[in-house]
C-alpha positions as CSV (number, residue, x, y, z in Angstrom):
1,X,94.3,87.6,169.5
2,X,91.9,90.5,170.8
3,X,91.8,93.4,168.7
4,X,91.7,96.7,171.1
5,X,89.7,99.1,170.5
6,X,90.6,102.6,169.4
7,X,90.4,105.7,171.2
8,X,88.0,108.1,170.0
9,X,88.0,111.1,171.6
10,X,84.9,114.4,171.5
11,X,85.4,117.3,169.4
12,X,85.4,119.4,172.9
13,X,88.2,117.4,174.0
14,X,90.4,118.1,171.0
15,X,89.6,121.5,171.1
16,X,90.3,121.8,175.2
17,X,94.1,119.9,174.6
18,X,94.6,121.6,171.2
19,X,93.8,125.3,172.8
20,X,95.6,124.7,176.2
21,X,98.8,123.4,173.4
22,X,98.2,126.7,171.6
23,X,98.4,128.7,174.3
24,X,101.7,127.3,175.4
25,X,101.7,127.7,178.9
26,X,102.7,123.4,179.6
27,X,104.5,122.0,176.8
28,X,103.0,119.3,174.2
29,X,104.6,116.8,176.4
30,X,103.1,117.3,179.8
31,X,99.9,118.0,178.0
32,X,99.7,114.7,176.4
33,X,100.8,113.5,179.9
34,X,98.1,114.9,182.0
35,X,95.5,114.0,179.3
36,X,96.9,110.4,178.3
37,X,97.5,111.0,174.8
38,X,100.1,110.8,172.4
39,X,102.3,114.1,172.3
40,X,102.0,113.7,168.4
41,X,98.3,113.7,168.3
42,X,98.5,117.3,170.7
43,X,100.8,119.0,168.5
44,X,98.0,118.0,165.6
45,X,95.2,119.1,167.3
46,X,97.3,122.3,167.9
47,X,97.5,122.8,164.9
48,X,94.4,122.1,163.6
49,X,92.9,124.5,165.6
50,X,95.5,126.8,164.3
51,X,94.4,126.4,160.9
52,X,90.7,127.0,161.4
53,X,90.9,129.9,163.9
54,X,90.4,132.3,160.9
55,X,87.5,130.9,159.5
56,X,85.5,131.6,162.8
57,X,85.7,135.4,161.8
58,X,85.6,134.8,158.2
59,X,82.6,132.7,158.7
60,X,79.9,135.2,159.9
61,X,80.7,138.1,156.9
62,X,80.4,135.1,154.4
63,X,77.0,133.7,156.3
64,X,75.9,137.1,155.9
65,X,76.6,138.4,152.1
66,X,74.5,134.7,150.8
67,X,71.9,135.7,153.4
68,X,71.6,139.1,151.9
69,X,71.8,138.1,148.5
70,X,68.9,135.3,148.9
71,X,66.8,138.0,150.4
72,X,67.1,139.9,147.5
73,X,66.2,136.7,145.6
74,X,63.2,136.6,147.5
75,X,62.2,139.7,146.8
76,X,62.3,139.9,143.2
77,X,60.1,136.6,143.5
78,X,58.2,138.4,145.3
79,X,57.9,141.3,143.1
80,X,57.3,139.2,140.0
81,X,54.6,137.2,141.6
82,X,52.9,140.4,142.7
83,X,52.8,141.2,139.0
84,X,51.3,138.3,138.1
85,X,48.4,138.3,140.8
86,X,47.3,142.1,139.8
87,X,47.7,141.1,135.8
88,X,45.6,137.9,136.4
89,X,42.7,140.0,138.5
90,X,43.0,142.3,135.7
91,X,41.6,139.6,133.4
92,X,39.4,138.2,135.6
93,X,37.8,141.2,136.0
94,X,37.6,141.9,132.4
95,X,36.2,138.2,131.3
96,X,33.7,139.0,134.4
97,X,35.0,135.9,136.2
């Protein structure tokens, strides 16, 4: 017996079948027809896409408060290390090294 392989389709592919399904202009049936895929596997790429539409908005306010939070990090490091450089000149200069 030959095993047949399975079908594994690109992540721009989902997204094109899923977001023409979401859109509902054809139906999930003559979707899956034109595209030669099973009408159940649309409907979850439908929703799928459903699902994670949100996060694409969410995603750049959240990307942005841990950016601005690790360049205040940053700049406390930097702050402290500036410290330490002018105490350690400091005593260089006063042990004449």
């Amino acid at each position: 017996m030959s095993k047949t392989k399975r079908k594994r389709y690109t992540g721009a592919f989902k997204a094109k079948v899923g977001l023409e399904a979401l859109m509902g202009i054809k139906t999930v049936g003559l979707i899956a027809r034109e595209y030669q895929v099973h009408p159940v596997q649309v409907t979850q790429w439908k929703g799928v896409i459903r699902d994670h539409l949100p996060e694409l908005f969410e995603a750049a306010q959240a990307g942005n408060e841990d950016q601005e939070r690790l360049i205040a990090q940053l700049h406390e490091k930097i702050g402290q290390w500036s410290v330490e450089v002018d105490w350690l000149k400091k005593k260089c200069r006063q042990l004449g090294l």
